[in-house]
C-alpha positions in Angstrom: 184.6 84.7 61.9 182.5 85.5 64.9 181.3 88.1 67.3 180.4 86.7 70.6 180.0 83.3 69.3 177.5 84.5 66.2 178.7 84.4 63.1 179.6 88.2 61.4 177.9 86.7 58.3 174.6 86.5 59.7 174.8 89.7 61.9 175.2 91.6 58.6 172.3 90.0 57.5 170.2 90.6 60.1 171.5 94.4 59.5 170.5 94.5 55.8 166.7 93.0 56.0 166.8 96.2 58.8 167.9 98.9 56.6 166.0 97.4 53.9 163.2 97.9 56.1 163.8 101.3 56.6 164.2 102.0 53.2 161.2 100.3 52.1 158.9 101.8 54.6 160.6 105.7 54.1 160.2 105.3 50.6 156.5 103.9 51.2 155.6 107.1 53.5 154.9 105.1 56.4 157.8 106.7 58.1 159.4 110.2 56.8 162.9 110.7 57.5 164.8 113.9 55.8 166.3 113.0 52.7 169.4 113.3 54.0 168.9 110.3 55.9 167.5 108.2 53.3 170.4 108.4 50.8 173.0 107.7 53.7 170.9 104.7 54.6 170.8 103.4 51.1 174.7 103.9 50.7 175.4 101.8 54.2 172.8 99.1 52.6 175.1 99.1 49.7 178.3 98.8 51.6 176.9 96.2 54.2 175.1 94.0 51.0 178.7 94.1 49.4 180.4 92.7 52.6 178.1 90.2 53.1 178.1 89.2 50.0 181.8 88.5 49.7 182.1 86.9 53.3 179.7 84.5 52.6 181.3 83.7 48.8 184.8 83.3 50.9 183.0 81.4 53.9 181.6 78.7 51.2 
């Protein structure tokens, strides 16, 4: 499956290593985002790891 010729695959991978920089640098203080923020940020990480995940177990 693509989007515009890129491959969904690698677009959700691109958006995990970005919310896992988030996480990493909210939970390192370097930025300070409400709580709030932080645990819905960790629960789309979740859900966009999961469908990567299984995607790329399917595409190989």
């Amino acid at each position: 499956m693509t989007i515009a010729g890129v491959s969904v695959i690698l677009i959700l991978g691109v958006v995990n290593l970005i919310l896992v920089l988030f996480q990493a640098a909210s939970g390192l203080r370097i930025i300070k985002p409400k709580i709030g923020v932080h645990k819905k940020v960790g629960l789309l990480l979740v859900v966009t790891a999961i469908a990567h995940a299984v995607l790329a177990y399917l595409a190989g």
